[in-house]
C-alpha positions in Angstrom: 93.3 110.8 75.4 94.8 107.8 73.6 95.8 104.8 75.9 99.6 105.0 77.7 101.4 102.1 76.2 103.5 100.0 78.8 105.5 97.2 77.3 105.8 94.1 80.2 103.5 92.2 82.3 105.4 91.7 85.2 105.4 93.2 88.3 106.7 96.6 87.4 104.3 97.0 84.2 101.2 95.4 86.4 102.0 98.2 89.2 101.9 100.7 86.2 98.8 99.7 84.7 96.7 99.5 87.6 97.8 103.0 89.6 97.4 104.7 86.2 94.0 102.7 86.2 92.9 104.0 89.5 93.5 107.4 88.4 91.7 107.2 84.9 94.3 107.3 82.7 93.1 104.6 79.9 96.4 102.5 79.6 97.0 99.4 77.2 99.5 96.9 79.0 100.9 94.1 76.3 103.8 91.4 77.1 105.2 89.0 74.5 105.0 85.9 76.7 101.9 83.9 76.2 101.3 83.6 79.8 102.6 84.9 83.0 104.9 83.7 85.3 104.9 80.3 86.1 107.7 80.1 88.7 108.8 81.7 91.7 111.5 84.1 90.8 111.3 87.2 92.7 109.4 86.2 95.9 110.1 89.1 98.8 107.6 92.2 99.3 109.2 94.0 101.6 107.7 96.5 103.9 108.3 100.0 101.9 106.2 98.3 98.8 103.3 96.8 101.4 102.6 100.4 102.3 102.1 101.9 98.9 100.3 98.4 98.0 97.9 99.5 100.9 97.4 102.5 99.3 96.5 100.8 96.0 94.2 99.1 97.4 95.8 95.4 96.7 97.9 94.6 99.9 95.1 92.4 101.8 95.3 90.2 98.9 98.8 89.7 99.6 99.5 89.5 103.2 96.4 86.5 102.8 98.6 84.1 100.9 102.5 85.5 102.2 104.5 83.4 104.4 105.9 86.2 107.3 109.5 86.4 108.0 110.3 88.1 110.7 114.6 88.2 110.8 117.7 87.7 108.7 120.8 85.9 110.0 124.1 85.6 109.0 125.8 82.0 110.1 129.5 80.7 109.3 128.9 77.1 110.0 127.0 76.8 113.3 127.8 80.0 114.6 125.6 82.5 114.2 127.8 85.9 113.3 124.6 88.3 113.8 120.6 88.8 113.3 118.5 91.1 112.7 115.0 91.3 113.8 112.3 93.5 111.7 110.5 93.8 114.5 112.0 97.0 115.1 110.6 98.1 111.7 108.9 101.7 112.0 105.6 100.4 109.8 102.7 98.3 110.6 104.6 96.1 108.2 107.3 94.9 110.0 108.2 91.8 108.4 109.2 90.5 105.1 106.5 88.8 103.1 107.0 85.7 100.9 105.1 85.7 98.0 106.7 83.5 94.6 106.5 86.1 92.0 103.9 83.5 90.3 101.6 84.7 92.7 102.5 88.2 92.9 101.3 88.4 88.9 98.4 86.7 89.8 97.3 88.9 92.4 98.3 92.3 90.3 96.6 91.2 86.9 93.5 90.3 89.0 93.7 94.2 90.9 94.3 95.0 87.6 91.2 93.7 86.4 89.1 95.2 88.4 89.7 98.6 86.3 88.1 96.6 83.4 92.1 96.1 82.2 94.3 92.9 80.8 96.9 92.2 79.8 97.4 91.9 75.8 99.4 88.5 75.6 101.5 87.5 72.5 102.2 91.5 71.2 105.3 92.4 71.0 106.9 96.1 70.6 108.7 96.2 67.3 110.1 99.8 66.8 108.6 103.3 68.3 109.1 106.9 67.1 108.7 109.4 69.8 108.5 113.4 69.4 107.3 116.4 71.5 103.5 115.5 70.9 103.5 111.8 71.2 105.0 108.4 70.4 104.1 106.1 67.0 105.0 102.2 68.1 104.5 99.4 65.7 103.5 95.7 67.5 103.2 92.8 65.9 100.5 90.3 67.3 100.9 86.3 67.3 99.7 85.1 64.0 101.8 87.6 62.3 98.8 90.9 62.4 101.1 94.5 63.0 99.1 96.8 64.2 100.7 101.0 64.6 99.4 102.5 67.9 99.7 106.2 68.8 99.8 106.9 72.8 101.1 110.0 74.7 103.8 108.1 76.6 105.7 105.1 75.9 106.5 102.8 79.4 109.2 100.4 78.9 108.6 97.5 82.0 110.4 95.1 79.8 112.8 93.5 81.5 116.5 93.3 81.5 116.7 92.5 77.9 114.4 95.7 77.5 113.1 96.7 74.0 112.0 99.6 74.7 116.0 100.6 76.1 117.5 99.1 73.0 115.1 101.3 70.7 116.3 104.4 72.2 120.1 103.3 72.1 120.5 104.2 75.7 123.9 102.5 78.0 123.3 99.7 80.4 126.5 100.5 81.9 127.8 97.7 84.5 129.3 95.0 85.1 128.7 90.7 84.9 130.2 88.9 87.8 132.7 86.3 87.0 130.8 82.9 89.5 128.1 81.2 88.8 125.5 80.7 90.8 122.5 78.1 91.5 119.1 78.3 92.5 116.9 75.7 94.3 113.1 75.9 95.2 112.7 72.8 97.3 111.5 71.3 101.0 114.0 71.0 103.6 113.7 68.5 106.3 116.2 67.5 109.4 117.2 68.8 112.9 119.9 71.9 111.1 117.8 73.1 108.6 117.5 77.1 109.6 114.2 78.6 111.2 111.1 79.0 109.1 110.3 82.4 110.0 114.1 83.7 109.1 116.3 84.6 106.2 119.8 82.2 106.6 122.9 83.1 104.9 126.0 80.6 105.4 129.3 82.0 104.6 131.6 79.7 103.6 134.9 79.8 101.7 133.9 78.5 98.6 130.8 80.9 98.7 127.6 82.2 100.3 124.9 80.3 100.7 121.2 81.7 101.4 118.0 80.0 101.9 114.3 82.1 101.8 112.1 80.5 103.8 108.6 79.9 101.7 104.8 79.0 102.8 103.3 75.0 102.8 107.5 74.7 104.4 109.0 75.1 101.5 112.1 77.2 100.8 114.8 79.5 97.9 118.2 78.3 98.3 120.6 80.5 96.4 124.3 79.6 96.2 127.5 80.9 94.3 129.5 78.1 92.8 132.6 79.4 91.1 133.5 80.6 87.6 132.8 78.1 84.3 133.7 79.1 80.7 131.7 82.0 79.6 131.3 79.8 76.2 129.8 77.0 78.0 127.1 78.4 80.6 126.2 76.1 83.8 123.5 74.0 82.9 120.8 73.5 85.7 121.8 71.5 89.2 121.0 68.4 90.3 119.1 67.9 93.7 122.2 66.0 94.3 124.3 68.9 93.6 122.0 70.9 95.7 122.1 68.7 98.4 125.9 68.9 98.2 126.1 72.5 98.7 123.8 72.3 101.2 125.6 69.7 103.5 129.1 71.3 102.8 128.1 75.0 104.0 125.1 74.4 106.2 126.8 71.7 108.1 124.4 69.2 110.2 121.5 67.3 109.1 119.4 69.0 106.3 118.1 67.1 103.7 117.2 68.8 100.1 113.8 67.1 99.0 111.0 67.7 96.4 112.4 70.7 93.9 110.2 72.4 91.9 112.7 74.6 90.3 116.7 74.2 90.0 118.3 77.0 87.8 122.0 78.6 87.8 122.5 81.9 86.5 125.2 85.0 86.6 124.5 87.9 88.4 125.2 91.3 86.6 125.3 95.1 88.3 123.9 97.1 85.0 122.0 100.7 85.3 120.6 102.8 82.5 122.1 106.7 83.5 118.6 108.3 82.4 114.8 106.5 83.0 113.4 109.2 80.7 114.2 110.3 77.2 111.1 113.0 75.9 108.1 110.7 76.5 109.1 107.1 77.1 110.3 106.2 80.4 112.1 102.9 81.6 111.3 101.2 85.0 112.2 98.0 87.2 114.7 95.5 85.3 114.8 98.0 82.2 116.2 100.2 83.9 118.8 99.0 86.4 119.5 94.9 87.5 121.8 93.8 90.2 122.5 90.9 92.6 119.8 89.3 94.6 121.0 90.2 97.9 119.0 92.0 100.0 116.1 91.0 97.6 115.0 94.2 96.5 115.2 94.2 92.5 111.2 93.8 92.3 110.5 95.6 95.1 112.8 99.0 93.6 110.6 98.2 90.0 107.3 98.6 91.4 108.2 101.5 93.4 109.9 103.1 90.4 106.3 102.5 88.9 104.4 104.1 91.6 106.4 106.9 91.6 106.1 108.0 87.8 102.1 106.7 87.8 100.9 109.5 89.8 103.0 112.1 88.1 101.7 111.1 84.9 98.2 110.9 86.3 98.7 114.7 87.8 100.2 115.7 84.5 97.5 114.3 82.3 94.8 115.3 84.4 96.3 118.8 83.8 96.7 118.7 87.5 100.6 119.7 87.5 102.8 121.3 85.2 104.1 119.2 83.0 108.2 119.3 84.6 107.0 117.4 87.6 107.8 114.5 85.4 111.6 115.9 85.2 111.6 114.5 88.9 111.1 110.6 88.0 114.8 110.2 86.4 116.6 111.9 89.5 114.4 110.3 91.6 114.5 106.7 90.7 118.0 107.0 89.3 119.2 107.6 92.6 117.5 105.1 94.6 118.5 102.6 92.0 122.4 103.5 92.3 121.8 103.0 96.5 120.6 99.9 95.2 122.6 98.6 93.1 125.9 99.6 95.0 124.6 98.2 98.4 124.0 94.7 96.6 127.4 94.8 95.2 128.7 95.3 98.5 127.0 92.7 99.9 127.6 90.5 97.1 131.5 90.9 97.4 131.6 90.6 101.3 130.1 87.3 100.9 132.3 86.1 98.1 135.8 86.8 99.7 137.8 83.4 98.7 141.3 84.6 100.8 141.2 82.6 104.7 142.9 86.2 106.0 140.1 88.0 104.3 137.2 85.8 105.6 138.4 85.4 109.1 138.2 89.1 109.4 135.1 89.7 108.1 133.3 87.5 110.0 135.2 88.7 112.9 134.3 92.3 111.6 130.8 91.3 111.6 130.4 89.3 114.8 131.4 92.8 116.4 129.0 94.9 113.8 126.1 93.3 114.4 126.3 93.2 117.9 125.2 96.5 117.7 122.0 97.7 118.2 122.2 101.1 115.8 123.8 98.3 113.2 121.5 95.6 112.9 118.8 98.4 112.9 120.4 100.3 109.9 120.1 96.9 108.4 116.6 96.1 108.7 115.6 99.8 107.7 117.9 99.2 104.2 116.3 96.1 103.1 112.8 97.2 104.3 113.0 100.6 102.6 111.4 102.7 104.4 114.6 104.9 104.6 114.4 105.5 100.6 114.2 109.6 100.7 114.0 111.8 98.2 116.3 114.6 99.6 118.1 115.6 96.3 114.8 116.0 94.5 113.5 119.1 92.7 110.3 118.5 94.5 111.7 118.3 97.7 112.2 121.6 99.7 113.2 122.9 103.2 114.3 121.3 106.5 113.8 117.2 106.4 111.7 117.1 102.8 112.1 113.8 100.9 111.7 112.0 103.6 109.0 109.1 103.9 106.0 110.8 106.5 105.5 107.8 108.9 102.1 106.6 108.4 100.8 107.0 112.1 101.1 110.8 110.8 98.8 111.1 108.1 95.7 112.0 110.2 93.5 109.9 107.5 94.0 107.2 104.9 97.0 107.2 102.9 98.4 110.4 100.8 97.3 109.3 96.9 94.8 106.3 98.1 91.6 108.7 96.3 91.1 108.3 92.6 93.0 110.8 92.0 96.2 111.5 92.7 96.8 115.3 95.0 99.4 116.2 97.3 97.9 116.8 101.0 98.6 119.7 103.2 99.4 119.9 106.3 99.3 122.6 108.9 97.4 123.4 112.3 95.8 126.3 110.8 93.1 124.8 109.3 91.3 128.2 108.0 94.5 129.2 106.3 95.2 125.7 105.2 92.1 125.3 103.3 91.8 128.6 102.2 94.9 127.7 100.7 93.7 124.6 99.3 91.0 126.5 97.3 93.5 128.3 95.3 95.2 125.1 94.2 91.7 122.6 94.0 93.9 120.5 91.2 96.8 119.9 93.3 95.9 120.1 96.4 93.1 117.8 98.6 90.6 120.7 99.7 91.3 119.2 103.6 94.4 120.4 105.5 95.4 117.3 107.9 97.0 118.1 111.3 100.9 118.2 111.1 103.0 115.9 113.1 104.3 117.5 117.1 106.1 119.6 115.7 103.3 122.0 113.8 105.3 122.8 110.6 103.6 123.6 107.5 104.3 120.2 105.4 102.9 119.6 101.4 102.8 116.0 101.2 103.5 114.2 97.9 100.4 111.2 97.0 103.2 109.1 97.6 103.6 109.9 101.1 107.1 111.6 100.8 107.4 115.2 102.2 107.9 117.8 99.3 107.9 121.0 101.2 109.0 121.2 105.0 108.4 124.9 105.8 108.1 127.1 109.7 104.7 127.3 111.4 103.3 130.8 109.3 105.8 130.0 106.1 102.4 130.4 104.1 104.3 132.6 101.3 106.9 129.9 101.2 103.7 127.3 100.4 102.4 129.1 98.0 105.3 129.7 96.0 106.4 126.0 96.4 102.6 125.4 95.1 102.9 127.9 92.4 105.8 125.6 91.1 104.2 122.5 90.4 100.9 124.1 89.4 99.7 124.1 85.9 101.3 127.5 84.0 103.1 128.6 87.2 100.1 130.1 88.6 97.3 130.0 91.0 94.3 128.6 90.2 90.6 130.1 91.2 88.8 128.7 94.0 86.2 125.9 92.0 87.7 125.8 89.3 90.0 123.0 87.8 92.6 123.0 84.3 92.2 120.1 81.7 93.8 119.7 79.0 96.1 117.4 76.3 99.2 115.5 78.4 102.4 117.5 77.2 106.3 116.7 78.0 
């Protein structure tokens, strides 16, 4: 099998590389940057990603070096309007982890590397011709070599300015807010500045402000700053612009010190309508962007990755029938909308300009978030545990889609072996595994026991429920089986289908 071809060394194409790694696909990974990320950028793992990194087998690495947060308020001055505690979290991850995407490459490309994989630097993806068999790309390497590569799939991890979208012509539909907005990685000192182990956002009339607290005390302050000539872009703040901001919507004593990075940049709500067109797929920023609140652009990316790496890996392996992958695009596409409509949401409630307007929401969210239900709603959304696939045309019977909760998977992780299989459940364990044997590709030969309830549950490698079927459903497995199974049918006990990845 030729090597899958992902385009983008960030965090998206990294995740990509190494779970198709894992699983023994032979991948090549190439980025036109000469080096990796040298700032901060994206810099929250939230607690969603942390479980499938500890299924990669990568997540120690982080939670060594990330700063814990353990709350997000929401201030107007000096009052504090609400906060939520993650505490309440259903994972052994309950928190939010700080991590400057600088680090988070660092700590991929070196899990990469421990498949014997890296990243080709200083290639970039010129054009690409994709039929039923296969895709033809042409790269051109630094120095001005071009080199024509044929691979089974194309992976575009590109980015928002995404090459491999522009080369198949597909919509970013969406929109560019009108403000501007500046960014500020810097130290805070004095008796205001917010808690270190909490997420701050000031609302103020002439716009939000939020600070990220970071490790070694430093901290992301993000701020809008009102509309400039689309002709003439903001140019980069001053500390003394920062410090400005700061004192005007902060209030109290807080001093802006030591910046390592000041930016300002627009926010835009853009989503590609399909992720999959024949054999090249999109993922992360190529696929959908949208505002920084709630943090969870690079955190929907790599989870868009891990979600089409195994179902490649199944298909290539001849493990699945090759429509499993029609799942990815419905999938992903949906938890990308939730997305990108919740940040816009937020984005807009935070930007209100009108007194009338801002006086009731704040007094609207004094009262919200005095609730119990509410603020835990909250931290499930930006931890993303609640992502379910419940639309899905894997997902079948009572409750399927959903995430299983980890203290229910009676062993390590669903997907966590070297090769991906979806994991059985049911208290039969003689049927179960007899079961199993007729589906050795698909299946892990080991029933688990089900959760209280003892329904018969087939588990995705990505922890999600597929099938959620009655105690003695076992013709109802089967068929659901059958489905995903390579030609439609059962296989012999023993035996196992290879073959050439098809689409």
């Amino acid at each position: 099998m030729e090597p899958v071809l992902i385009v983008g060394a960030g965090p998206v194409g990294l995740t990509m590389a190494a779970e198709l790694a894992r699983y023994g696909i032979p991948v090549r990974i190439i980025d036109r940057s000469p080096h990796p990320a040298e700032t901060s950028r994206a810099i929250v793992v939230w607690s969603r990603t942390l479980e499938l990194m500890e299924r990669m087998g990568c997540a120690e690495a982080f939670l060594e070096i990330g700063h814990r947060v353990h709350a997000a308020s929401i201030r107007s001055g000096d009052a504090v309007l609400g906060r939520t505690e993650f505490g309440d979290i259903a994972s052994a991850y309950n928190f939010a982890l700080m991590v400057p995407q600088s680090d988070t490459e660092r700590l991929l490309a070196a899990h990469l590397r421990s498949f014997g994989i890296t990243v080709e630097r200083e290639v970039e993806l010129v054009s690409f011709a994709a039929s039923a068999e296969g895709v033809t790309a042409r790269l051109a390497h630094a120095g001005g070599r071009e080199e024509t590569v044929e691979t089974p799939w194309l992976l575009g991890c590109d980015g928002a300015h995404s090459a491999v979208r522009h080369g198949l012509g597909a919509e970013f539909e969406g929109t560019a807010q009108r403000d501007d907005w500046i960014l500020a990685d810097i130290r805070l000192e004095g008796e205001a500045r917010p808690p270190a182990d909490e997420i701050t956002t000031y609302l103020h009339r002439d716009g939000p402000l939020a600070i990220f607290p970071m490790r070694g005390g430093r901290v992301r302050m993000i701020a809008a700053v009102g509309e400039s000539s689309p002709d003439h872009p903001r140019p980069a703040p001053t500390i003394e612009e920062v410090q400005a901001v700061l004192g005007q919507r902060a209030g109290g004593e807080i001093r802006a010190l030591d910046p390592v990075w000041l930016a300002s940049f627009r926010i835009n709500g853009r989503k590609a309508r399909d992720y999959r067109q024949g054999r090249v797929f999109l993922a992360g920023d190529a696929a959908h962007i949208h505002s920084p609140a709630g943090g969870q652009g690079m955190n929907t990316g790599m989870q868009d990755a891990i979600n089409l790496a195994w179902k490649l890996a199944m298909v290539a392996h001849g493990g699945a029938a090759p429509a499993l992958l029609d799942s990815y695009s419905p999938e992903r596409g949906a938890v990308g909308e939730t997305v990108l409509r919740n940040a816009a949401r937020l984005t807009d409630m935070a930007t209100l300009a009108h007194p009338a307007a801002i006086a009731a929401r704040n007094l609207a969210l004094h009262f919200m978030l005095g609730l119990h239900t509410v603020r835990q709603r909250m931290a499930l959304t930006m931890s993303e545990i609640e992502i379910a696939y419940a639309g899905s045309p894997l997902s079948a019977g009572r409750h399927a889609g959903v995430r299983l909760a980890p203290a229910d998977y009676d062993g390590p992780p669903p997907g966590a072996g070297a090769a991906p299989r979806f994991v059985l459940y049911s208290a039969d364990a003689a049927r179960g595994a007899a079961l199993a044997a007729r589906f050795p590709a698909l299946l892990e030969p080991r029933p688990r026991r089900p959760p209280v309830d003892g329904r018969i549950l087939v588990v995705r490698p990505d922890g999600y429920v597929g099938l959620s079927a009655s105690t003695d459903a076992w013709d109802e497995a089967e068929a659901y089986l059958r489905r995903l199974a390579p030609g439609g049918a059962a296989e012999p006990a023993g035996t196992r289908t290879e073959g050439t990845p098809a689409a």
